[in-house]
N, C-alpha and C positions, 0 to 999 in steps of 0.2 A: 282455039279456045282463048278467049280473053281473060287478063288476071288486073285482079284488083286488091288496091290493098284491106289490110282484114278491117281495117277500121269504118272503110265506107258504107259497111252495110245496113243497112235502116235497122232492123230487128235482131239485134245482137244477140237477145236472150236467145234465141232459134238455134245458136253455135255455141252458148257458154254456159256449161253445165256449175252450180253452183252445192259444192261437197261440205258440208258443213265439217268441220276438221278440232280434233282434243286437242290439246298439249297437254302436259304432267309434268312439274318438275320437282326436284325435292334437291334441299345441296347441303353437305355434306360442311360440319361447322370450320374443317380447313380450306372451304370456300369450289370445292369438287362439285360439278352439279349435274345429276342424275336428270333425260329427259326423255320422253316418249310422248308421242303424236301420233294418232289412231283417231279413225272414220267414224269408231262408236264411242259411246260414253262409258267411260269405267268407274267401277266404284273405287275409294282410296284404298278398301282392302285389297279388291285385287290390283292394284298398281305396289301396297309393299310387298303382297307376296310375291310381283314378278320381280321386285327389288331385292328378296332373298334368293330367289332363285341368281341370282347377279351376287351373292353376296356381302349385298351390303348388310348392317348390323343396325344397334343401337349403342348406345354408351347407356351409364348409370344412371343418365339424367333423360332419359328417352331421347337424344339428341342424334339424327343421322351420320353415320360412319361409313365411310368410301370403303373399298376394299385398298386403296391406295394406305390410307391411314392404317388400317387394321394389319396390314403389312409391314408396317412400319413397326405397330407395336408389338405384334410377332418374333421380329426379328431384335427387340429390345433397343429400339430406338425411339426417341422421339417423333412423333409426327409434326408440322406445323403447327404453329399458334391457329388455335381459331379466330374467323375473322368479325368474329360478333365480339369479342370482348370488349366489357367497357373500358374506359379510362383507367381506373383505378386497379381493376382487375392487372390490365396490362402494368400499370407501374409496380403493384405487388409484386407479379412475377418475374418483372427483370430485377427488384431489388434483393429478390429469392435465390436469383439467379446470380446477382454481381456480390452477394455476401452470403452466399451458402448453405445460409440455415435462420429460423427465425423460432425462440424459443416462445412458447406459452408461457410458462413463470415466470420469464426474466425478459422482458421486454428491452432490459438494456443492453442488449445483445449488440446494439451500436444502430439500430433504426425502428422507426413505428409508421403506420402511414396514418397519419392524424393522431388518432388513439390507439393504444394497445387493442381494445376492446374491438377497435374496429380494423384494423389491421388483422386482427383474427377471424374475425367475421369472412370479409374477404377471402383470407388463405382457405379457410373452409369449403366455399365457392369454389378452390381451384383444385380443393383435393376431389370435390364431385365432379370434376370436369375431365380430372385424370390428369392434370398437369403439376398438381404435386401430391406429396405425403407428409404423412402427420405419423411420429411413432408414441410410443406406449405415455413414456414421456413429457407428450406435447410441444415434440421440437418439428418443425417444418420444414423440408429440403424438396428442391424442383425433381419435377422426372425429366 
């Protein structure tokens, strides 16, 4: 028997079956990312309920949660920064972070990020996100 290589043969199609193929992915806002690949098409519902069965969550903001994260915050730690954050979000929360606390009424707590007005605006952003708190108050401190 003679062997030839596979490329010589005039009518390829005759040998290579062509599988039309899904992918799914979804990630998770500490940058985790959820994937599956399947022969059929699925709907998005049922791709998050195979993601609950896995799972995964949402946060307050309908935003996807790893079981990584949600572990984290189980165990009363921080999770990672998310990796969507804007600019300003991220300078808010390390300066949350490098000075403690950030009042509503007293904005001369010793920093503002532009305005008072808008520096709260922001923090706001960060307590729906889960990365910080706001008490009765209106004093701001990171989680």
């Amino acid at each position: 028997m003679k062997r030839r290589l596979i490329n010589e043969i005039s009518k390829a199609d005759r040998i290579v079956k062509d599988i039309p193929m899904y992918r799914y992915e979804v990630r998770c806002w500490c940058g985790e990312l959820w994937q599956m690949t399947t022969r059929r098409s699925r709907s998005a519902r049922e791709i998050v309920d195979i993601m609950a069965e896995e799972c995964w969550s949402l946060d307050d903001d309908d935003h996807p949660q790893c079981t990584k994260c949600l572990r984290k915050i189980n165990e009363g730690l921080r999770p990672k920064d998310p990796d969507n954050l804007g600019v300003n979000q991220r300078g808010v929360l390390n300066s949350l972070r490098d000075h403690g606390q950030w009042h509503k009424r007293f904005p001369g707590c010793g920093w503002v990020w532009d305005t008072p007005s808008n520096t709260k605006k922001i923090l706001d952003t960060l307590v729906k996100r889960g990365l910080a708190q706001v008490d009765e108050k209106g004093t701001y401190t990171a989680k």
